[in-house]
Biopython code that builds the backbone (N, CA, C, O; Angstrom):
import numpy as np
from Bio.PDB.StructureBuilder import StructureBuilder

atoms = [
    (1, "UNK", "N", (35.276, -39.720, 42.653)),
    (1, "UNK", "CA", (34.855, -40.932, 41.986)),
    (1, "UNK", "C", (35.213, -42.120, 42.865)),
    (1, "UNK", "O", (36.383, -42.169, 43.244)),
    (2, "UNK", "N", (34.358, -43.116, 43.259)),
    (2, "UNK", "CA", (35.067, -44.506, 43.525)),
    (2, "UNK", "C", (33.979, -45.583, 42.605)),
    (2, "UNK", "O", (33.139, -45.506, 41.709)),
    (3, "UNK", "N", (34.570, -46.517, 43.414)),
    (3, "UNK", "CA", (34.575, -48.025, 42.481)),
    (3, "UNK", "C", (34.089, -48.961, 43.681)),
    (3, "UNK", "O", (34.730, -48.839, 44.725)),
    (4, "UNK", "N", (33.199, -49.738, 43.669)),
    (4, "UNK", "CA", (32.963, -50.559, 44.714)),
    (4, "UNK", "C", (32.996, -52.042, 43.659)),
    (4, "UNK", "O", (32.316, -52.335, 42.675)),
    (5, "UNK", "N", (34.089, -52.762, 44.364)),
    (5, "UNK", "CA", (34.643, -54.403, 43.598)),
    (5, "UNK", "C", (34.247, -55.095, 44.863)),
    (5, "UNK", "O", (34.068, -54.823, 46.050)),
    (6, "UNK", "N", (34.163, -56.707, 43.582)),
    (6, "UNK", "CA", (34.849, -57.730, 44.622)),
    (6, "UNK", "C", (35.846, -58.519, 44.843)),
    (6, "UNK", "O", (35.811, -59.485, 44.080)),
    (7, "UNK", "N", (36.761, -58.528, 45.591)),
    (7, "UNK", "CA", (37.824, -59.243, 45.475)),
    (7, "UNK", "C", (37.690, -60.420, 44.223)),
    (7, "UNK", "O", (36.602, -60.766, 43.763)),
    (8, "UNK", "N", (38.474, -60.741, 43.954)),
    (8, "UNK", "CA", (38.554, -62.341, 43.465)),
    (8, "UNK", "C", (39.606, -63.457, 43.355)),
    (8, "UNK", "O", (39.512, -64.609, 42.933)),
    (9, "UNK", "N", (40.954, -62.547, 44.023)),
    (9, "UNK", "CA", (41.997, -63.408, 43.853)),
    (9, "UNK", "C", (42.080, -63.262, 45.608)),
    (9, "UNK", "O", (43.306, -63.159, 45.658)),
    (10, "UNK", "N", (41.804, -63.211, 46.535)),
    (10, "UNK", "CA", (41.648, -62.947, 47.875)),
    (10, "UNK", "C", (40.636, -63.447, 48.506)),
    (10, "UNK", "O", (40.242, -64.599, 48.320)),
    (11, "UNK", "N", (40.061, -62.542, 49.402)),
    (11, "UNK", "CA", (38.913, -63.159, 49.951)),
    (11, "UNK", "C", (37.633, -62.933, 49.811)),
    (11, "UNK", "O", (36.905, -63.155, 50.779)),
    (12, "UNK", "N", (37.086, -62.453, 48.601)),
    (12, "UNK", "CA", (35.929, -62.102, 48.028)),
    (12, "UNK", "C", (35.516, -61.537, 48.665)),
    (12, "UNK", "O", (34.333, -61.878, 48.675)),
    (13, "UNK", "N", (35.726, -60.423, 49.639)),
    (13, "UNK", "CA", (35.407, -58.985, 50.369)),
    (13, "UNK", "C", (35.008, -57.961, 49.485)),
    (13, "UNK", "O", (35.780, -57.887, 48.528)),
    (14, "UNK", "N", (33.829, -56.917, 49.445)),
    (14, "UNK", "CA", (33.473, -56.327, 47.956)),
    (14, "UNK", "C", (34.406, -55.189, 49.054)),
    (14, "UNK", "O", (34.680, -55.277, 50.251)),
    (15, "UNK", "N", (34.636, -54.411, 48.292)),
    (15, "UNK", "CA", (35.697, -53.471, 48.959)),
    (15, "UNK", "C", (35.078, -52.144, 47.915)),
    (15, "UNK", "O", (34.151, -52.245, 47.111)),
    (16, "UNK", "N", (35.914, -50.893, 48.218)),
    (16, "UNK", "CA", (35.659, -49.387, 47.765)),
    (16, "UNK", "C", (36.272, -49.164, 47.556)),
    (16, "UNK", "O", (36.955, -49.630, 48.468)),
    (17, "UNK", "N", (37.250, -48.450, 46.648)),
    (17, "UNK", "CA", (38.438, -47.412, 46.507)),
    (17, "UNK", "C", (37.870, -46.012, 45.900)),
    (17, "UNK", "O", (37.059, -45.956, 44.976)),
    (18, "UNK", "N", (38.290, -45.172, 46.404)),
    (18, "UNK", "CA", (37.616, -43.336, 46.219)),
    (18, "UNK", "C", (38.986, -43.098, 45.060)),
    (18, "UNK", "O", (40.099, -42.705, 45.411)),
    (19, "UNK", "N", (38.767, -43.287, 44.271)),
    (19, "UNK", "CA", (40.080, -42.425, 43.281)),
    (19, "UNK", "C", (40.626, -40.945, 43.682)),
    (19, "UNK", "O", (41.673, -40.401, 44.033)),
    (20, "UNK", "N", (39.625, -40.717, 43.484)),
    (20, "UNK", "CA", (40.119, -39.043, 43.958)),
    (20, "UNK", "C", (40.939, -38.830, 45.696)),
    (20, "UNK", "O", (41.491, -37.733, 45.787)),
    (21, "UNK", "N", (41.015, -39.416, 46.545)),
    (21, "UNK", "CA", (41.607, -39.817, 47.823)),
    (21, "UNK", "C", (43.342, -40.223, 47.515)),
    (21, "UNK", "O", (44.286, -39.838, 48.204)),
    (22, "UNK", "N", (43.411, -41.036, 46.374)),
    (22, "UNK", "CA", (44.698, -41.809, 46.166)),
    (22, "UNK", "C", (45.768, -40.776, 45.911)),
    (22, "UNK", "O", (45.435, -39.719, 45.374)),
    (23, "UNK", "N", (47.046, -40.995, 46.254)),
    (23, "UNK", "CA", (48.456, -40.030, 46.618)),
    (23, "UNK", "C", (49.370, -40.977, 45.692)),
    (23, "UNK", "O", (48.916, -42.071, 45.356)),
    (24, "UNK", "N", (50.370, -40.663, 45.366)),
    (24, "UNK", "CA", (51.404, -40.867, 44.798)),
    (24, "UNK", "C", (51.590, -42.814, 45.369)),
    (24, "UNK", "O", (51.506, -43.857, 44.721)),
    (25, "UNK", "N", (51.871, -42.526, 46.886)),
    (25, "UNK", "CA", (52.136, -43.845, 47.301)),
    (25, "UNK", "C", (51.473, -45.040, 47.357)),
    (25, "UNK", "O", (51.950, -46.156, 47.561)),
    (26, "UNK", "N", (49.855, -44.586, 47.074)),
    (26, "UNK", "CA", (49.496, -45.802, 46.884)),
    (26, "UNK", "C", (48.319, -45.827, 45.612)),
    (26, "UNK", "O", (47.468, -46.716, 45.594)),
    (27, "UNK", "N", (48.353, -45.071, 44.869)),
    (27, "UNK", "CA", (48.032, -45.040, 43.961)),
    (27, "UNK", "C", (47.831, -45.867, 42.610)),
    (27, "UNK", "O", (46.758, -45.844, 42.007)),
    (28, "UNK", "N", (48.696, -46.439, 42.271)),
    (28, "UNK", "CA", (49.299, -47.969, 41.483)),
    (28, "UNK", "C", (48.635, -49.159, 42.467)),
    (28, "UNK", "O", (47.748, -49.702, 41.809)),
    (29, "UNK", "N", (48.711, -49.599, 43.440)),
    (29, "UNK", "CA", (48.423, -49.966, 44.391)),
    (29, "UNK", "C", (46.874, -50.645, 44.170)),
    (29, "UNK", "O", (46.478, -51.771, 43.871)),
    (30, "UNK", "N", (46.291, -49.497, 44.444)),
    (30, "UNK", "CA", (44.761, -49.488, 44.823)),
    (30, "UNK", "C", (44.228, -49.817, 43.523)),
    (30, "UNK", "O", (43.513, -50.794, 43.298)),
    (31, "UNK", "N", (44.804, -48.506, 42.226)),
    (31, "UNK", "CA", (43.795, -49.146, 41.236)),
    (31, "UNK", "C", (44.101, -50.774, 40.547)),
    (31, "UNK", "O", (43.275, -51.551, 40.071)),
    (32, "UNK", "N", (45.407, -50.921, 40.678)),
    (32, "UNK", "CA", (45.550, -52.732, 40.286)),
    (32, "UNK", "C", (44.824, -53.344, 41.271)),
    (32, "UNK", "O", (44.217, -54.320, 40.829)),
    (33, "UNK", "N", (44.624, -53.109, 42.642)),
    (33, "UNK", "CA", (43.631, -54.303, 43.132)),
    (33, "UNK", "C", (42.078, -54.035, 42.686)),
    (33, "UNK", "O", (41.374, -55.038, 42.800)),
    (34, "UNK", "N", (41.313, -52.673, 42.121)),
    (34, "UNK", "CA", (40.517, -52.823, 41.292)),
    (34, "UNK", "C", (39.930, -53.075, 40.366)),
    (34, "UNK", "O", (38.735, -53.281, 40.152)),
    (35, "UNK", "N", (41.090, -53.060, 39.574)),
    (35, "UNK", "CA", (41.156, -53.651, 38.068)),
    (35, "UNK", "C", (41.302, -55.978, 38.153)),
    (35, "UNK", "O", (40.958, -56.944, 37.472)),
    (36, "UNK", "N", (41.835, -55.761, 39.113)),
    (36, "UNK", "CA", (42.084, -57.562, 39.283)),
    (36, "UNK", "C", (40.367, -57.977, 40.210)),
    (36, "UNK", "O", (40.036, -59.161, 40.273)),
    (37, "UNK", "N", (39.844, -57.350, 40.571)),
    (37, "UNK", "CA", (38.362, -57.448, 41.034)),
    (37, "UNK", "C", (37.985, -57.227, 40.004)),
    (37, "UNK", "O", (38.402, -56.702, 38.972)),
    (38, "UNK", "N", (36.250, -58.143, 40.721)),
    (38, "UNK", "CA", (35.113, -57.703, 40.116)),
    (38, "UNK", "C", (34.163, -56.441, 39.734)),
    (38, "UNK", "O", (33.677, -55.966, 40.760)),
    (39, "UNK", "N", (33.853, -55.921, 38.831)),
    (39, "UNK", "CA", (33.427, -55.088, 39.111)),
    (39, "UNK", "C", (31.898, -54.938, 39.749)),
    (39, "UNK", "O", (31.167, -55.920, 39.623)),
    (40, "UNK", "N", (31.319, -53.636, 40.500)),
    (40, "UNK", "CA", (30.219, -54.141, 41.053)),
    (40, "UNK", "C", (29.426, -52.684, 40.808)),
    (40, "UNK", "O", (28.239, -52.710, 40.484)),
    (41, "UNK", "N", (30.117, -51.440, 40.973)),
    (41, "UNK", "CA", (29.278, -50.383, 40.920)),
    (41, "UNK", "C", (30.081, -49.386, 41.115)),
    (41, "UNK", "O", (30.893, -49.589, 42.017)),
    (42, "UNK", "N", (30.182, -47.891, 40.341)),
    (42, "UNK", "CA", (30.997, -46.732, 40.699)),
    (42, "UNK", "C", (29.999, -46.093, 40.684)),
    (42, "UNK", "O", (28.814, -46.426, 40.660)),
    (43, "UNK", "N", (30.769, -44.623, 40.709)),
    (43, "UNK", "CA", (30.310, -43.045, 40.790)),
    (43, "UNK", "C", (31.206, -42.016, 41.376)),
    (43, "UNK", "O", (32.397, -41.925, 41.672)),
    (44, "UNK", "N", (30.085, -41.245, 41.424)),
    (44, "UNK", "CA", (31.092, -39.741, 41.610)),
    (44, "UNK", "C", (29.789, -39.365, 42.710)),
    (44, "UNK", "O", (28.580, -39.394, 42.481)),
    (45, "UNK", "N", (30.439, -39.044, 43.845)),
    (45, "UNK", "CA", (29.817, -38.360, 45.339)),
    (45, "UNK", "C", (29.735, -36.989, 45.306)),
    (45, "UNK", "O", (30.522, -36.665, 44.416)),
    (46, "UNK", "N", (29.376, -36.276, 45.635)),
    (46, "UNK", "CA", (28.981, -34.968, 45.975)),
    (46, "UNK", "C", (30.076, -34.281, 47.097)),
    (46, "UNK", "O", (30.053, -34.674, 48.263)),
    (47, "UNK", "N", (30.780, -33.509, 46.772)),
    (47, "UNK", "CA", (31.885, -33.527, 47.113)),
    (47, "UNK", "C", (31.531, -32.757, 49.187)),
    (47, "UNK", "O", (32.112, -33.066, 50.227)),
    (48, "UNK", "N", (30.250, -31.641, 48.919)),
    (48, "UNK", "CA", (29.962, -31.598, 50.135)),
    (48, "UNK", "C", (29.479, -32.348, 51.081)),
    (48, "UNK", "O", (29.508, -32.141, 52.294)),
    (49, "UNK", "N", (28.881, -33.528, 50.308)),
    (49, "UNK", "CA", (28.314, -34.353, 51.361)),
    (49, "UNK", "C", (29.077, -35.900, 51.473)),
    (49, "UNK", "O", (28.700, -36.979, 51.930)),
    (50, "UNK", "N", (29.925, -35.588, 51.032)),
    (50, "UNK", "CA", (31.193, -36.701, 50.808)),
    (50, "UNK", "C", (31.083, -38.304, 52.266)),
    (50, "UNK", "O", (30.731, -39.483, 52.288)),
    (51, "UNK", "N", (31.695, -37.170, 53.310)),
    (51, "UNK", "CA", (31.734, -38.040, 54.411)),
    (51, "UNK", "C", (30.520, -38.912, 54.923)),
    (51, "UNK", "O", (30.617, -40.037, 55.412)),
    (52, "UNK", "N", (29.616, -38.349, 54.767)),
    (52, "UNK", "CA", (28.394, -39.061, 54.956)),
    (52, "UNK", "C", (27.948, -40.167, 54.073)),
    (52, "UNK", "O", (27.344, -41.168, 54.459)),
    (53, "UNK", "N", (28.263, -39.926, 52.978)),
    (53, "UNK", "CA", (28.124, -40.785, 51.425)),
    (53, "UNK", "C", (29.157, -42.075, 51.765)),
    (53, "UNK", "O", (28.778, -43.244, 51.687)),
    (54, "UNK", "N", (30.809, -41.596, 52.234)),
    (54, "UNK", "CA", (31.231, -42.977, 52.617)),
    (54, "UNK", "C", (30.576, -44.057, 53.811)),
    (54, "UNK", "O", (30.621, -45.287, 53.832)),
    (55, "UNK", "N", (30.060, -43.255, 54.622)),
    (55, "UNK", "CA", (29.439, -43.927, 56.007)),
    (55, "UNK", "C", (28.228, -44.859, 55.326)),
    (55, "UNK", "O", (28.037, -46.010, 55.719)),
    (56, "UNK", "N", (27.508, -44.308, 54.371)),
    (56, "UNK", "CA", (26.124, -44.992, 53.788)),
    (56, "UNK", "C", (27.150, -46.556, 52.821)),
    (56, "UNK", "O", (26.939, -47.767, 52.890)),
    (57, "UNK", "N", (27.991, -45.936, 52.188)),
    (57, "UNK", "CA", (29.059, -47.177, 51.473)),
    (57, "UNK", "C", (29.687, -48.131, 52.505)),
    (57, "UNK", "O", (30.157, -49.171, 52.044)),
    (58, "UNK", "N", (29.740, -47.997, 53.399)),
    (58, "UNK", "CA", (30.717, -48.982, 54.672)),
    (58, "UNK", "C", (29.345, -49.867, 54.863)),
    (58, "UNK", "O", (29.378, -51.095, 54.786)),
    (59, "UNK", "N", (28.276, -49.217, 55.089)),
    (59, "UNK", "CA", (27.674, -50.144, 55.825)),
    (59, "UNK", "C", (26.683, -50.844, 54.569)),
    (59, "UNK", "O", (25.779, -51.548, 55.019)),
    (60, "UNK", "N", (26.731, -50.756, 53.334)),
    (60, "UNK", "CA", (26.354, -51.394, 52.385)),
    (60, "UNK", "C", (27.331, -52.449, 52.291)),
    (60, "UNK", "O", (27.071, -53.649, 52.200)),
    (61, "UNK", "N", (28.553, -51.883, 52.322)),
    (61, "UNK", "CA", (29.088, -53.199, 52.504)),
    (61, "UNK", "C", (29.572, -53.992, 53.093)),
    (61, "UNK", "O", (30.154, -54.963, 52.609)),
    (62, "UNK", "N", (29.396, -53.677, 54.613)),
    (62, "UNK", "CA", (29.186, -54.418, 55.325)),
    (62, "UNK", "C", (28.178, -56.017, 55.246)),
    (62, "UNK", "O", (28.356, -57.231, 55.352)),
    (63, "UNK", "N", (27.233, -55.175, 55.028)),
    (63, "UNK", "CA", (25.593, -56.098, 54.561)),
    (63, "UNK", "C", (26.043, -57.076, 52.891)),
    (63, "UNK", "O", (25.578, -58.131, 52.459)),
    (64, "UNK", "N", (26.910, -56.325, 52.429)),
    (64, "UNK", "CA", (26.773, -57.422, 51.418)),
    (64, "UNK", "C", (28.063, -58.609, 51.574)),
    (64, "UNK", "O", (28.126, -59.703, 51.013)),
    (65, "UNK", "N", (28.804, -58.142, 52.295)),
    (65, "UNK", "CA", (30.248, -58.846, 53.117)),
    (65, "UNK", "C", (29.493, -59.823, 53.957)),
    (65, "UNK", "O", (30.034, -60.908, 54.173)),
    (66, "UNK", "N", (28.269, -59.570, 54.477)),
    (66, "UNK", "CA", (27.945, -60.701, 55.546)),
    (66, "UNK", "C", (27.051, -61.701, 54.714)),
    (66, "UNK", "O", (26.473, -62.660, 55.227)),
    (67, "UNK", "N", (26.996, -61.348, 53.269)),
    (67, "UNK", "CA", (25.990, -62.168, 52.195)),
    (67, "UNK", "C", (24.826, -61.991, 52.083)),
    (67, "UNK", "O", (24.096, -62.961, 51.883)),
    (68, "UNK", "N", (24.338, -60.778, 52.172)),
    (68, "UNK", "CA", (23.004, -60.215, 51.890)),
    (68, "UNK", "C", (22.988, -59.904, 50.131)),
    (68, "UNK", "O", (24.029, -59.744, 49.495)),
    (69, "UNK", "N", (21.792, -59.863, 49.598)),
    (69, "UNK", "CA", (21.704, -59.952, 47.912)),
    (69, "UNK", "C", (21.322, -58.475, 47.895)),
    (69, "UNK", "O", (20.224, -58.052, 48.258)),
    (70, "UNK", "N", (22.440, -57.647, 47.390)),
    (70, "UNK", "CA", (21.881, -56.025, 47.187)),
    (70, "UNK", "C", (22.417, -55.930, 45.487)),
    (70, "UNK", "O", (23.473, -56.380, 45.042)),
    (71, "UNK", "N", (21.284, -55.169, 44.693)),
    (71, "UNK", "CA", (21.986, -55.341, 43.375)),
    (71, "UNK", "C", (22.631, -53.559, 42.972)),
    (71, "UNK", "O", (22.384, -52.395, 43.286)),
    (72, "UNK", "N", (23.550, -54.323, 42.112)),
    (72, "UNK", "CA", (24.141, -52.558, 42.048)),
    (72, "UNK", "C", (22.678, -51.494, 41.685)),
    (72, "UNK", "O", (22.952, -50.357, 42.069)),
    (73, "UNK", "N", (21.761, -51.532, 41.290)),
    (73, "UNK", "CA", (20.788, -50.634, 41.531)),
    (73, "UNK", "C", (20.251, -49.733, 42.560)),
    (73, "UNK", "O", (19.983, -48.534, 42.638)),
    (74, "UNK", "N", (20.176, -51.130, 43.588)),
    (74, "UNK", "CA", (19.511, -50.699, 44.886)),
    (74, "UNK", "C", (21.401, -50.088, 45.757)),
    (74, "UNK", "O", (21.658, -49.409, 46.751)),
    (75, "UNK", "N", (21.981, -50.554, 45.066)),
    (75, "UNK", "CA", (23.226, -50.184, 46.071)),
    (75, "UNK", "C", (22.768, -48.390, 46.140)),
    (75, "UNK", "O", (22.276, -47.594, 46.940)),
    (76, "UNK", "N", (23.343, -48.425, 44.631)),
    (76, "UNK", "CA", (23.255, -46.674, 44.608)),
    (76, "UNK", "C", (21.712, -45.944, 44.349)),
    (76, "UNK", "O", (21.341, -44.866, 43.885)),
    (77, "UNK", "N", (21.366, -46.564, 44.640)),
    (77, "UNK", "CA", (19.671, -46.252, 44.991)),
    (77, "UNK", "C", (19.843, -45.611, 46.281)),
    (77, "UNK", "O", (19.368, -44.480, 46.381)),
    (78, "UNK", "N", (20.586, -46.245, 47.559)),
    (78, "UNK", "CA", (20.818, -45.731, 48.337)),
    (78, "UNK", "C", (21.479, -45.133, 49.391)),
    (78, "UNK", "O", (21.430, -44.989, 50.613)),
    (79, "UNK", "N", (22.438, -44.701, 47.915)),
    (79, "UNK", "CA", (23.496, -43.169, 47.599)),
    (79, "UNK", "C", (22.556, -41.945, 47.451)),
    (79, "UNK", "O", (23.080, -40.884, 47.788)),
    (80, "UNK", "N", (20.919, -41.856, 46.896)),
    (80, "UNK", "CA", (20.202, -41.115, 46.678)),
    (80, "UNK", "C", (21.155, -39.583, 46.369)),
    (80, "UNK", "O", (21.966, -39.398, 45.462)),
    (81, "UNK", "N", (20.856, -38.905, 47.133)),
    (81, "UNK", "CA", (21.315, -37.506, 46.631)),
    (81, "UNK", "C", (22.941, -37.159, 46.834)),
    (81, "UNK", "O", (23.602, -36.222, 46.387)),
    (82, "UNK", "N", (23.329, -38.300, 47.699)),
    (82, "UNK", "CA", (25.166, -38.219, 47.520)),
    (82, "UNK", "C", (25.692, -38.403, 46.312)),
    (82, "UNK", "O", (26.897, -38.296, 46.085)),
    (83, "UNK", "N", (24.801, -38.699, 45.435)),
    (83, "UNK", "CA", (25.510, -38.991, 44.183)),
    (83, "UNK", "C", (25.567, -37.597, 43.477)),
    (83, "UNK", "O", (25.102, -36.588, 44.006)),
    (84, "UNK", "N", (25.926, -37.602, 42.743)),
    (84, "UNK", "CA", (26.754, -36.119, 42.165)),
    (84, "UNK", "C", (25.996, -36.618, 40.340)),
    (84, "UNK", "O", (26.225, -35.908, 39.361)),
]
sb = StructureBuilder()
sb.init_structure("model")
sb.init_model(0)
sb.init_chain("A")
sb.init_seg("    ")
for serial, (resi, resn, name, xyz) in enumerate(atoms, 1):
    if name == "N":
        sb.init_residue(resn, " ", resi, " ")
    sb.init_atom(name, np.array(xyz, "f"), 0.0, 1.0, " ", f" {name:<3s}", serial, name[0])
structure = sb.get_structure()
């Protein structure tokens, strides 16, 4: 499962956190800086095609970090079959 936010007490960077990734140590961590963001779009990835699914998420948000208008639709529109 992750969560794609946007900052809001920081630098309004939309950021990702993968829940299922998180360990003991930073666990508390990650989901309070999600919960203090915006929300923008989750899901659950396909666990075989995982790595590839984050590479398609970096560079979405990349594009929306540089201020491009993508709406959570089209985000995971094109997650297409990584989505689970």
């Amino acid at each position: 499962m992750f969560e794609v936010y946007r900052e809001t007490a920081y630098s309004g960077q939309y950021r990702v956190v993968y829940f299922t990734e998180l360990d003991e140590h930073n666990k508390e961590i990650e989901i309070a800086r999600a919960l203090a963001g915006e929300h923008f779009v989750d899901g659950f990835l396909r666990n075989y095609t995982k790595e590839e699914a984050k590479r398609v998420i970096d560079e979405l948000l990349e594009r929306l970090n540089r201020g491009e208008q993508i709406s959570p639709q089209r985000f995971l529109s094109s997650l297409g079959d990584y989505l689970a």
